[in-house]
C-alpha positions as CSV (number, residue, x, y, z in Angstrom):
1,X,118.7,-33.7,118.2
2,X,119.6,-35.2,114.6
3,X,118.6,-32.8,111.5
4,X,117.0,-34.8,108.9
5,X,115.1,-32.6,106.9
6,X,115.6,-28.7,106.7
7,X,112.6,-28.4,109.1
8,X,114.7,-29.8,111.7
9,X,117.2,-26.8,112.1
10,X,116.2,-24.9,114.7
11,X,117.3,-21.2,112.4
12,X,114.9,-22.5,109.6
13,X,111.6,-22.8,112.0
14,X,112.2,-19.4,113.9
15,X,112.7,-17.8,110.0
16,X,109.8,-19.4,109.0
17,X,108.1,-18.2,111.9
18,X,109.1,-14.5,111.1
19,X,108.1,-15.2,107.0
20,X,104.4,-15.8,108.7
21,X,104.3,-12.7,110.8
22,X,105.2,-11.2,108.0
23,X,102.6,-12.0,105.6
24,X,100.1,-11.3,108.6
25,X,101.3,-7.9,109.0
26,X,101.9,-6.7,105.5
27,X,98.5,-7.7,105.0
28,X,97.5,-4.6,106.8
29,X,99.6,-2.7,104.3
30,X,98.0,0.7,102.7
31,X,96.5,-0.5,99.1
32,X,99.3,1.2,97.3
33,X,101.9,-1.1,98.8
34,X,100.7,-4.3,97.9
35,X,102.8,-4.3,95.0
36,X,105.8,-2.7,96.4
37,X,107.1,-2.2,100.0
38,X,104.5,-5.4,100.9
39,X,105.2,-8.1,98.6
40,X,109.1,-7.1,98.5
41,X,109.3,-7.5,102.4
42,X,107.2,-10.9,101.7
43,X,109.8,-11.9,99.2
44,X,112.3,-11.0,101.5
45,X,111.2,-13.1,104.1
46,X,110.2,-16.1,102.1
47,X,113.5,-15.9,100.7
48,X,115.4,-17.1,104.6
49,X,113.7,-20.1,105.2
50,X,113.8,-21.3,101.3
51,X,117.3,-20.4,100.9
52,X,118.0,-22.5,104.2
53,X,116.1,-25.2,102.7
54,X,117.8,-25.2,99.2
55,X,120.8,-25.1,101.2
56,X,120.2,-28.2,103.6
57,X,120.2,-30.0,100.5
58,X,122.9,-29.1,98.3
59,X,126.0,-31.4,98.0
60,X,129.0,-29.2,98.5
61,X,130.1,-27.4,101.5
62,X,130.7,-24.0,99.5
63,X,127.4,-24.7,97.8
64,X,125.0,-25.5,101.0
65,X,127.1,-22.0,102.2
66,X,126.2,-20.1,99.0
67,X,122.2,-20.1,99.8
68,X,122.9,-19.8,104.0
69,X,124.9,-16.4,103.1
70,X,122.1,-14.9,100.7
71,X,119.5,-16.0,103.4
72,X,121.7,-14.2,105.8
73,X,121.5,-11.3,102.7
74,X,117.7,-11.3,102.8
75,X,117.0,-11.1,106.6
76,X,119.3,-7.9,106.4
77,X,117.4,-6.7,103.4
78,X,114.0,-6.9,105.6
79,X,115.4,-5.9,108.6
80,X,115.6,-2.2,106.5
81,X,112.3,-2.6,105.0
82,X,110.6,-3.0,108.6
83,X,112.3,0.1,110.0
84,X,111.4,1.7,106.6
85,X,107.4,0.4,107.6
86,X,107.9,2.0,110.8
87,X,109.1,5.2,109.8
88,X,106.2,5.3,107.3
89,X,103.8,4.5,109.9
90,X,102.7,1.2,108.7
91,X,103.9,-0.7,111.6
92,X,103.6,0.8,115.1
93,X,107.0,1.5,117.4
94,X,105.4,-2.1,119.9
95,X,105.4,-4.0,116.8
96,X,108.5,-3.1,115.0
97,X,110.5,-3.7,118.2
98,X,108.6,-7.3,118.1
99,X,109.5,-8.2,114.9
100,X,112.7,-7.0,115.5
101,X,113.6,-9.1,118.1
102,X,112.7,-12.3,116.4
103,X,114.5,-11.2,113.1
104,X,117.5,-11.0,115.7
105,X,116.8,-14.4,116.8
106,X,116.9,-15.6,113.5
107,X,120.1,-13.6,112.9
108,X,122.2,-15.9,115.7
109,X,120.3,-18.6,114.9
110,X,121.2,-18.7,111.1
111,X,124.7,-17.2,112.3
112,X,125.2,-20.7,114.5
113,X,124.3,-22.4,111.7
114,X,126.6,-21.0,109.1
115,X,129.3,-21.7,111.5
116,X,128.1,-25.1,112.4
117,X,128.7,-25.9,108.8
118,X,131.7,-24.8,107.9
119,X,133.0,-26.7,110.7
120,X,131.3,-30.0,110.0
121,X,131.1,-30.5,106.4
């Protein structure tokens, strides 16, 4: 399949996928959090897919690899602040272990990617 825009790659649609789950859960958020834990874990995920996209279209290879490692940097960074909901009770243990598995999806995906492109360009 050819990738002509940054909603082509596979990594960007599953993170963009996870930045929506996100905002649906954190939505549930006590009232106290909205301007904390919530909107830094909505940050945090909005921050994968963009920084994929900024990265699609940047002209140098160390460039494009610049934003693909800080989304890689970002999914880490939420992948503490869900365990962080859990422990806190936000979140239940059924849908942490959800959201965890598709932040580990997006993991190998954007993983595969980053590799892809250091080969290729």
């Amino acid at each position: 399949m050819a990738i002509n825009t940054f909603q082509d790659i596979v990594a960007w649609k599953k993170s963009h996928e996870l930045a929506l789950l996100v905002y649906k859960l954190t939505s549930e958020y006590p009232k106290h959090e909205v301007f904390a834990l919530a909107n830094q874990m909505r940050r945090c995920a909005v921050s994968i897919p963009s920084n994929l996209a900024e990265g699609y279209r940047r002209n140098g290879k160390n460039d494009s690899l610049h934003f693909y490692n800080m989304a890689q940097s970002s999914l880490e960074e939420l992948r503490y602040q869900l365990l962080l909901s859990k422990d806190l009770n936000y979140i239940s243990v059924e849908v942490y272990n959800q959201v965890s598995l598709l932040a580990e999806e997006v993991s190998k995906l954007l993983n595969g990617w980053v590799k892809s492109q250091r080969l290729i360009r």
